[in-house]
N, C-alpha and C positions, 0 to 999 in steps of 0.2 A: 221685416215681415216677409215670411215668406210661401208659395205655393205650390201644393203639390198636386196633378192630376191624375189619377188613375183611368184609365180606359176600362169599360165591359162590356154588354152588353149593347149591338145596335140598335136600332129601331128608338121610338121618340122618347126625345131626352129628359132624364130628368136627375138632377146633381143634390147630391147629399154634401152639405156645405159642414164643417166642424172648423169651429172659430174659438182659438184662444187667447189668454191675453186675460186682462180687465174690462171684463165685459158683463159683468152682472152687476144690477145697481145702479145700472150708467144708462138704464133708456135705451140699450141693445137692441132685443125683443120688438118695442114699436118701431124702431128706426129700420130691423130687416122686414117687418109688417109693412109700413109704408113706401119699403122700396119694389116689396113684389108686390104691393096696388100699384103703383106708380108705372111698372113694366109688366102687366096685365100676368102676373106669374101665381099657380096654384101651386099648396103645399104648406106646413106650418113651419116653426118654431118652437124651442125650448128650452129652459137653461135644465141641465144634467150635472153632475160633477168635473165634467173637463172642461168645462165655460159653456159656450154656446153651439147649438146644433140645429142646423134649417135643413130643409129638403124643399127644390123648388122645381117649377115643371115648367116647361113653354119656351117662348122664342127668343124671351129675352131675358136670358140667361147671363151672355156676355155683358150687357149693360147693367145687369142688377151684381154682379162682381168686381167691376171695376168701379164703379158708385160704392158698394162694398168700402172698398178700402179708400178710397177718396174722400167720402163722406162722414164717416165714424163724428158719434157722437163726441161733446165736449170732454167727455169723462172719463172718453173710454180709451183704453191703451193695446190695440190688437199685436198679438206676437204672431202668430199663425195661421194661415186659413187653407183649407187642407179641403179639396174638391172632390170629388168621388162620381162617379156616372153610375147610375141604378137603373132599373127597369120602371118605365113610365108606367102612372097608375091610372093616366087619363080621369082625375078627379078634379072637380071646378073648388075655386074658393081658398083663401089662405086665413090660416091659423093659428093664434099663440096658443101650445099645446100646454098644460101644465108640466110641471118641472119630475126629470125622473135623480131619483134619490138613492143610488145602489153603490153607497161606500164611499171611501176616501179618492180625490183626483186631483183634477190637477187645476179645477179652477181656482182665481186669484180672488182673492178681498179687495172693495174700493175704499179708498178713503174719504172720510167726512169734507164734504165741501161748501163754502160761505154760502149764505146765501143769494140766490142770481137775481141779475135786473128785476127778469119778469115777477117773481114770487116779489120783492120789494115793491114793484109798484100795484099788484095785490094788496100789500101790505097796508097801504094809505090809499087805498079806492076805497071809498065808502060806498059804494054800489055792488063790492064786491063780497061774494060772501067770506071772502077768507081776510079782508078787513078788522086792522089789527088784531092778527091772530098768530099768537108769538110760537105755535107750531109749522107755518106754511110753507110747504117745500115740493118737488115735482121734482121728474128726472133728470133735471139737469143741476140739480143741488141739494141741501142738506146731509141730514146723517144716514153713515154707509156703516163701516168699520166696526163705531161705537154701538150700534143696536143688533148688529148680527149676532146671532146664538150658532147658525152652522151655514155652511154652503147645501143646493146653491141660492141664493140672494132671491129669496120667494118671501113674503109676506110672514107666512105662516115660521117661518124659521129667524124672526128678527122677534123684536123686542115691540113691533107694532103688532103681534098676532093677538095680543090683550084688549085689541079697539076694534069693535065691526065695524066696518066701514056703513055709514047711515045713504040713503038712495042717492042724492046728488054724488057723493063722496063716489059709490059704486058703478053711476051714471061717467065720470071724467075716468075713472078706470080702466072702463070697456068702451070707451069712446076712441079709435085711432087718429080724431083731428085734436083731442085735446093733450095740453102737455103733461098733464098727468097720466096720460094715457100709460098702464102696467107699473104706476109711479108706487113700489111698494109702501114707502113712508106716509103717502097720502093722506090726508087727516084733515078735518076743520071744526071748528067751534060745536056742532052736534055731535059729532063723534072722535072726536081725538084728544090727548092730552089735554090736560090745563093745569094751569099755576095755580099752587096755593095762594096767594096773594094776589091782586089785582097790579097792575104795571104803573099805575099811579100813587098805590101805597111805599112802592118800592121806591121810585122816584124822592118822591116826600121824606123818606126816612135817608137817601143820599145828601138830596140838598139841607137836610135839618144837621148833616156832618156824622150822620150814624153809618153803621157799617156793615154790610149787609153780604152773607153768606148766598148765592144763587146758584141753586141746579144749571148746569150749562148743557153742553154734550160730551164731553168726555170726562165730567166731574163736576165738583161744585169750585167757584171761586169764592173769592172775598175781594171784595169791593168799595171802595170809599172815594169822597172827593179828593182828586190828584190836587187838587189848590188848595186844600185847605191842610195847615202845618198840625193840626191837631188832631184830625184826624187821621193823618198820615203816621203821624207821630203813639197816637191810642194804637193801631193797626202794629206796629214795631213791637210797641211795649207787652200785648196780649200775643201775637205771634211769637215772640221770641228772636225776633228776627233785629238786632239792636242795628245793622248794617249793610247788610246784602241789600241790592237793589230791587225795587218793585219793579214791575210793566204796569205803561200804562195803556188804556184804550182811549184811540179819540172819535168822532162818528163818521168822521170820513175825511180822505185824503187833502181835500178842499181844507178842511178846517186843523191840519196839521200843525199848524205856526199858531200861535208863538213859540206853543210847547219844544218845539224840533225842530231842525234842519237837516232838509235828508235831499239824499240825489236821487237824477232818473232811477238810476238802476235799484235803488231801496223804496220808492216809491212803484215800482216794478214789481218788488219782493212783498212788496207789504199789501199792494192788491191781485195777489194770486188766490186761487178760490180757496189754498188750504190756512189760509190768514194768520201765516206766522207772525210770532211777535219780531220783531226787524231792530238792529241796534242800529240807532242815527244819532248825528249832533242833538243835546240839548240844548233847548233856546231858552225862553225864563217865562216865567208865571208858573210853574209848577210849585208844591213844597218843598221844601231846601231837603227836606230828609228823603226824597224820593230816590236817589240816586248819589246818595250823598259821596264828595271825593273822587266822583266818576266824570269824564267828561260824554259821556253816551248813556242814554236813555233806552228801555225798551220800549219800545209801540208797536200796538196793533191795532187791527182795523176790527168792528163788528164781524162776531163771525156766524151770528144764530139770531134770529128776529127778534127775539126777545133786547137780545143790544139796541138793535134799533129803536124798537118801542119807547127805550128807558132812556134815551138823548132828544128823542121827538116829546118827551113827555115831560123830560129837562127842561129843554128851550124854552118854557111857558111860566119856570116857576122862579123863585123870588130871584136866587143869583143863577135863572137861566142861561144869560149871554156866557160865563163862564165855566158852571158845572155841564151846561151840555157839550164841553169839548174834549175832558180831559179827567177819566176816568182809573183810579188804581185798578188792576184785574190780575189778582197772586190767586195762586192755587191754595185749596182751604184744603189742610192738612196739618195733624198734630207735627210738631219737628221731627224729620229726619223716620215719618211714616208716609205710605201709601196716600195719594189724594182721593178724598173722599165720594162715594159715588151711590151708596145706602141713603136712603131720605130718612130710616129710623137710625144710622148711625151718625146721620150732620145732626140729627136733634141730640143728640147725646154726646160727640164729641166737639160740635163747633158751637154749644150754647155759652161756651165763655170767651170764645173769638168774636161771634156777632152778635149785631143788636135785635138783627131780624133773620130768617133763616125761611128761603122761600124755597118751596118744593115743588116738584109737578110728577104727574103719574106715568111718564112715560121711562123704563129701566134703563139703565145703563148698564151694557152688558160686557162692553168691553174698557176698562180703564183707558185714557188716554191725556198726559200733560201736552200742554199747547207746546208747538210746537218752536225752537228758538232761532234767529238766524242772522247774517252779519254779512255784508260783500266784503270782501279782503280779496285784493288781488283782480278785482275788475269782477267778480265773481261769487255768484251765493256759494255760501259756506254754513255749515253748519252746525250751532254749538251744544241742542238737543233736539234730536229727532225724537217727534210723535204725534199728535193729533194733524192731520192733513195729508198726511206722507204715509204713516203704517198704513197699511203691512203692503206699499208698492216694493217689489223685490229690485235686488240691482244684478244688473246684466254683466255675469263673468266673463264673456267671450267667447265661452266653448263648453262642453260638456264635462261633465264629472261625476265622481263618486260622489253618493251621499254622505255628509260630515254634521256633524251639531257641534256648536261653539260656543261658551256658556259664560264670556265676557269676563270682566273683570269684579270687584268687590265693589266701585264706588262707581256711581251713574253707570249701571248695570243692562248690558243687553243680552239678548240669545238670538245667535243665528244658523239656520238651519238650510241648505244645500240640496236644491232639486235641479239638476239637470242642467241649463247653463246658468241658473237665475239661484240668489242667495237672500232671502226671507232674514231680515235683521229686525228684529222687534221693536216697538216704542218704548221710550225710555222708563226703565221700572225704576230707579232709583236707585239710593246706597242700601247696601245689604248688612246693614246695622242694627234692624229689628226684626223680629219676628214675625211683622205685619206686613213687612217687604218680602222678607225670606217668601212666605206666603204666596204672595204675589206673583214674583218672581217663579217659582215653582208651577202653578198653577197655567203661568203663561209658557213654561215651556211644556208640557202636556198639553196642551192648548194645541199649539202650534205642530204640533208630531201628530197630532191625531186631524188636523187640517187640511196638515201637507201628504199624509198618507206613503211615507217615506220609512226605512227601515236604515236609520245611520248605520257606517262601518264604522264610524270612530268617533271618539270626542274630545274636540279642541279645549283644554281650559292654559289659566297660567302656569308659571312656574312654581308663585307662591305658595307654598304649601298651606297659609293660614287659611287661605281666601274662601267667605261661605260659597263662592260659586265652586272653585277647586273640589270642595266636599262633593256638591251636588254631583260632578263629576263622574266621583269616584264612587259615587252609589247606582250611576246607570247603567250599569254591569256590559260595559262597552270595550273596548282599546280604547286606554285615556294617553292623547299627546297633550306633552305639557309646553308650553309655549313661551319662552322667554317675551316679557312683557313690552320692551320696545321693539322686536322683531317682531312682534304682533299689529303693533302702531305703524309701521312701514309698510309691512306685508296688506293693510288694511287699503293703503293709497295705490298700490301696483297692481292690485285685485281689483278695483273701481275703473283703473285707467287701461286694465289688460296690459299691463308692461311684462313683459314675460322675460327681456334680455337679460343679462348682467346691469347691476342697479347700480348708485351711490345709495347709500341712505342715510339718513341724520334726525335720529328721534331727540328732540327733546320733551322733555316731561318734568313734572312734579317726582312721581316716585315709581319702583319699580325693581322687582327684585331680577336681582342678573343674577350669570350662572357660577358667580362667586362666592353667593350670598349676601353678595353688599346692595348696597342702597344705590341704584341707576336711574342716569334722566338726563344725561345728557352723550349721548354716542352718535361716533362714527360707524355706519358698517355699510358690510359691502353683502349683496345679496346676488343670488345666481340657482337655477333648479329648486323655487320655491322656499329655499332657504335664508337665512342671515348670521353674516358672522360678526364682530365688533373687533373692530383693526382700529381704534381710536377712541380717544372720551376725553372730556373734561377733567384735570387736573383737579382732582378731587378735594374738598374740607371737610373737618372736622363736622360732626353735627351731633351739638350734645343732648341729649338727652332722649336720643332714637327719634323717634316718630314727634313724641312733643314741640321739635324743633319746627316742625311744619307746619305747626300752630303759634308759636310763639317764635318769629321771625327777630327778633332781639338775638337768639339762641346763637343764628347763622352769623347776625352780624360780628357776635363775640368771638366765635370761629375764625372769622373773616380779621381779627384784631390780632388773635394770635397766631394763624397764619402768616402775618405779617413782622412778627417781631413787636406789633405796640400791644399785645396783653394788657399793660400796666395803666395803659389809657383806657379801658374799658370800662371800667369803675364807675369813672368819671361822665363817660359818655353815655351809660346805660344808667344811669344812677335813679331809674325808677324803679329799676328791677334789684331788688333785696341779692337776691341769688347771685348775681353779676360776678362780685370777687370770686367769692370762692369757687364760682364754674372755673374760672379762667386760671385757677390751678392745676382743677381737675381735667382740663381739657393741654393744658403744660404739658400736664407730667404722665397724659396718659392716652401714650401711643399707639395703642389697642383697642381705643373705644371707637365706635359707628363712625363710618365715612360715606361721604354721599358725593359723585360726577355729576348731582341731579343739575340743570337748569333754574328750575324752576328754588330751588333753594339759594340760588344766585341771587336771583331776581330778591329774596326776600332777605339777603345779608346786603344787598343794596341797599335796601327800603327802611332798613333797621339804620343805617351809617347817614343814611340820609335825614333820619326822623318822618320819615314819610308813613309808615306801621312798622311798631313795633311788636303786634299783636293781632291776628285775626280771629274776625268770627264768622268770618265761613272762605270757603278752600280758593285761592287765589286772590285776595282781598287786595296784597301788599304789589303785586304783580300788577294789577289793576290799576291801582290808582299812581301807579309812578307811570303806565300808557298813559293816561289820563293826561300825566303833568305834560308831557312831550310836544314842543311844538316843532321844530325843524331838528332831525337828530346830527349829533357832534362824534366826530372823531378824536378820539385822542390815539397818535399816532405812536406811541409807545407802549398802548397797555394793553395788550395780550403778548402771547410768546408759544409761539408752535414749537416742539421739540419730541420729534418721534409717535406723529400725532397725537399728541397730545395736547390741548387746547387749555394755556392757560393767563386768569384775566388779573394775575392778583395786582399787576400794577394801575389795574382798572379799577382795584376795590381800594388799593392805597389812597390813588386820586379824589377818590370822593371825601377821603377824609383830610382833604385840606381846609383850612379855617377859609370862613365867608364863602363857601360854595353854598347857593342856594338849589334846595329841592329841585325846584325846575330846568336849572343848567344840570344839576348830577341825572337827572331821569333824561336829559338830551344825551348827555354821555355814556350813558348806560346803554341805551339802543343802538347809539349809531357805532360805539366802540366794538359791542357784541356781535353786531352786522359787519363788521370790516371783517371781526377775527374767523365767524364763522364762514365766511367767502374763501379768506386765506386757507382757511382750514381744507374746506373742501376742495379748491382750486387746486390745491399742490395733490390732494389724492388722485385728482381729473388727471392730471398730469402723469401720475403715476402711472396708474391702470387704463389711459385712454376714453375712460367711459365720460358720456353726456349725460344722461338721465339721472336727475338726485331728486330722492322720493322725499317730503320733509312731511314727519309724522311725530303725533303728540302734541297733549295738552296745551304747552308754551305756542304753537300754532294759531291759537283763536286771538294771539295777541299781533293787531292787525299792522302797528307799527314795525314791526320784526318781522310780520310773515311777509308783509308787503316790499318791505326795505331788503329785505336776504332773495325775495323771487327777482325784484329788479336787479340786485346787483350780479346775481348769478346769470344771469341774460346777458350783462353788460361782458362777462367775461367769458362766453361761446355756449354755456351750460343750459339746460332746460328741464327746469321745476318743477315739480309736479307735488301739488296740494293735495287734501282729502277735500271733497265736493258729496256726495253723496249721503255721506255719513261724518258723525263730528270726528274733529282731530283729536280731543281729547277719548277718554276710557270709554264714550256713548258707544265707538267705534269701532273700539278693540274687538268685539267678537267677529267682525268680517276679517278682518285678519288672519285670526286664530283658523276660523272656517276655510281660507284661503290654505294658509299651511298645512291645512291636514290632510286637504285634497291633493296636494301636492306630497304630500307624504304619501300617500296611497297610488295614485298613480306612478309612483317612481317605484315602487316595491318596495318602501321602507317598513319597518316593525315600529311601534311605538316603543 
């Protein structure tokens, strides 16, 4: 934070204060009211377009500036306060002025936060009037983000401009001792929101094992009892979802067990006010299909009164002691579309998901998925960024051109570049429908018309298919194209401000390099914004393109005939029809699709092992061979470095020895991986001198490899550096991209 004073005019003082940052939304406004009563100082307040703006007069000036920045509300996140001396107006009395509205600026959006002590213990005061009122929120919590229609953060610009506020409501408003005092979401039982449904019908139809669609705040979920195997299992079958893991919610960190085992610091992560869901040990009494072949569960904590209501309303009914602790909460969306946030389109798309479908009148104006998250590496990390976190910007270090970055094809973000700070969107999803494209689209006009910014350029991939590449190439900008795992690197050195000469080492799922092959597993070495690849994985066969990455059998047959045993493949895959004759065509045919990727290791493991032979959604086989892992194995023979090149095939021979169980081959597999990629990088360290190795990509969120490879590259002088801010997988990729391009511009490059 920083201060700037200008001098004018002598005579009695009075200072024009301009405060930026995250400051609307957050109880700003009463908090600078109650500091100039406090310090007997006249003059108002305002929130305008560039955040916040006070003018104060009188003696105690110095004390109400450094309280100023000492004091800042819970919510709020100051970057600047920028001082100014004006000509005294000798006027009594201070004032919150109403809000001036002249165009695009530079204030920030807050994001949606749990709900606080105080409004909870509201919540269950029956003397109080906001007693059980599954809207009740003040300035220090509730929704931010999700109900803004524009800055800055005034009533009349959110999605509460649809409720007058009724006399008491309007009384705690203009009141400065009360904590709704300017509290724009303010609302109670006379005049604000309500559910279509009563909070005991809801309850009644959980514990009867039905399955219930609920308006939240950044969309609607789907909901059912986490103990019960039938429900859990109904919820799969109507979803579509036959294996991907649920979250579940439990009512509070008290009653986390049996379900989980989690440490401080995920107990930490799981009671921050943006109440991500937190991956921790599973413990037992949940449904077996809740997380099935995973050893990690997700949990979250209540993050909107309404949670509460519905576990205080639990506890009383027939299987109370167990439904009030352990709740399914998945995002209610048709497959592989946008989550739902229309009250007329949940009646019409989610009447064959639930059994009941409860709505409330208050809009939803800004989509937001809950947000996901893991410690790896002693440290939150993140596997989707969105509801709690958007649209908080992350701090590049220094100033820049403005850039737009349009992410990747699958778990899709856009990030857009104002001054030192880089705006990364919540997560819109894969860009595989129409109803995403949409979405997507919509949020990045959103977001340019917010930031009030006029990009020089736009970051997308290399790929040429990609929907997001398209969108690109239609904003009639300089488009740079960004090879996909320099994007994945470039994303962790931009969060950490590394600016020297890098190592860096993406691994990933997939990614087109500047070959046109199939990449995901590189060395490179970065310097002046750039990345180059001096290394990669020893690449295999992978038949059938893309299908392989769905059908992990694919790699492992790969993996048979790279080896010389083809002829055993038959035999070992012999559920898959195809098996022979691939392993012909993959003989005799020299020229077909090769992949360096990682992450297709991982699933030609998982194939040789019998662990999956098959997924149904995108890192399934990767997953649950973590999963199997209890202390990881070396085998001291099975990789082979050769002109950086990194190769494991005596690591995939190994697993195909008779009587290796799943469980020792998945030890072998991490801890062999972890030796080779040490050695790998080590000898490069060695080469070029350099400490800093950036490790970026998807394979990253896998906490036994990211944890196992940062320790041992510490053990041997080097220092690691994770993605933190944003996830290591493709959520990410547009910081990245945004990073490169600024760096492209400031150096006088051409796209």
């Amino acid at each position: 934070m920083s201060t700037e004073v200008a001098n004018n005019p002598a005579g009695p003082e009075r200072r024009r204060v301009r405060v930026r940052g995250a400051v609307q939304g957050v109880g700003f406004r009463p908090f600078v009211y109650g500091l100039a009563e406090r310090y007997g100082l006249s003059g108002f307040v305002l929130n305008d377009q560039d955040g916040v703006l006070a003018e104060i007069e009188g003696d105690g000036g110095d004390l109400f500036l450094s309280a100023l920045r000492r004091e800042r509300p819970a919510l709020a996140r100051i970057e600047t306060v920028v001082v100014t001396r004006v000509p005294a107006l000798g006027r009594r009395g201070f004032a919150i002025r109403e809000s001036l509205t002249a165009g695009p600026g530079v204030a920030l959006g807050v994001p949606d936060a749990a709900t606080c002590q105080s409004c909870l213990e509201d919540l269950f005061d029956p003397a109080c009037r906001f007693h059980l009122y599954p809207f009740v929120t003040c300035t220090d919590c509730g929704p931010r983000f999700t109900i803004t229609r524009r800055t800055p953060y005034d009533r009349a610009n959110t999605a509460m401009s649809d409720f007058e506020l009724c006399d008491p409501s309007a009384a705690d408003y203009a009141d400065p001792a009360s904590r709704r005092f300017h509290a724009e979401a303010i609302a109670c039982p006379a005049c604000g929101p309500r559910l279509s449904h009563p909070v005991e019908e809801i309850a009644a139809a959980l514990d009867d094992g039905r399955i219930v669609a609920l308006k939240g705040i950044g969309g609607f979920h789907l909901l059912c009892d986490a103990t019960d195997e039938v429900a859990v299992s109904l919820l799969r079958e109507r979803k579509r979802r036959p294996a991907r893991p649920f979250a579940i919610m439990v009512g509070g960190e008290t009653v986390l067990s049996p379900f989980a085992r989690s440490t401080p610091g995920e107990r930490e992560l799981l009671s921050r006010s943006a109440r991500p869901i937190v991956l921790v040990c599973k413990g037992y009494g949940l449904a077996t299909s809740i997380a099935p072949g995973l050893g990690r569960v997700g949990v979250m904590l209540p993050s909107a009164p309404v949670h509460h209501l519905l576990f205080h309303a639990l506890s009383s009914m027939r299987r109370g002691e167990k439904m009030s602790r352990a709740l399914v909460v998945t995002s209610a969306n048709i497959a592989g579309e946008p989550l739902v946030i229309d009250n007329d389109a949940a009646m019409k798309d989610l009447s064959f998901l639930a059994d009941l479908i409860v709505t409330h009148d208050r809009s939803i104006l800004q989509r937001a998925d809950d947000s996901v998250m893991a410690v790896i590496d002693g440290a939150p990390a993140f596997i989707r960024r969105g509801r709690g976190f958007a649209p908080e910007p992350i701090d590049l270090g220094e100033d820049g051109p403005a850039v737009v970055a349009v992410g990747a094809h699958l778990k899709a973000t856009i990030c857009i570049t104002r001054g030192r700070e880089a705006f990364v969107s919540q997560h819109l999803g894969d860009l595989n429908t129409a109803q995403t494209v949409q979405f997507y689209q919509h949020t990045l006009s959103r977001l340019l018309t917010e930031l009030g910014v006029k990009p020089q350029l736009v970051a997308c991939d290399l790929h040429p298919d990609y929907r997001s590449t398209l969108v690109a190439e239609g904003l009639g900008l300089p488009v740079l194209r960004v090879q996909h795992h320099a994007a994945h690197l470039a994303t962790v050195a931009a969060e950490h401000h590394l600016r020297e000469p890098l190592i860096g080492v993406a691994l990933d799922g997939h990614g087109y390099g500047t070959d046109g092959a199939a990449w995901g597993g590189e060395l490179m070495h970065g310097e002046g914004g750039q990345w180059r690849r001096v290394g990669a994985l020893v690449p295999l066969a992978m038949p059938g393109g893309d299908r392989a990455a769905r059908e992990p059998w694919r790699m492992g047959l790969a993996a048979m005939v790279a080896l010389g045993r083809g002829g055993e493949a038959a035999d070992r895959l012999y559920r898959h029809p195809l098996a022979a004759s691939l392993v012909e065509r993959v003989s005799a045919d020299a020229s077909g699709p090769l992949t360096t990727s990682m992450g297709r290791l991982f699933d030609a493991a998982a194939a040789l092992l019998g662990v999956c032979e098959e997924q149904s959604y995108e890192g399934q086989a990767a997953m649950e061979l973590e999963a199997l892992v209890g202390v990881p194995e070396v085998l001291s023979d099975g990789f082979r470095i050769n002109q950086n090149r990194l190769d494991f095939k005596p690591l995939l021979g190994a697993l195909l020895q008779p009587g290796l169980g799943a469980r020792q081959g998945a030890a072998l597999l991490h801890g062999t991986v972890t030796a080779g990629l040490t050695e790998w990088i080590v000898q490069y360290a060695e080469h070029t001198g350099q400490k800093n190795v950036v490790l970026g990509g998807g394979c990253f969120i896998n906490r036994v490899l990211a944890e196992g490879l940062a320790h041992a590259l510490r053990g041997r002088g080097l220092v690691p550096w994770l993605a933190r801010a944003v996830p290591a997988n493709d959520g990410g990729i547009s910081l990245g991209q945004a990073a490169m391009g600024r760096a492209h511009l400031i150096a006088g490059r051409r796209p």
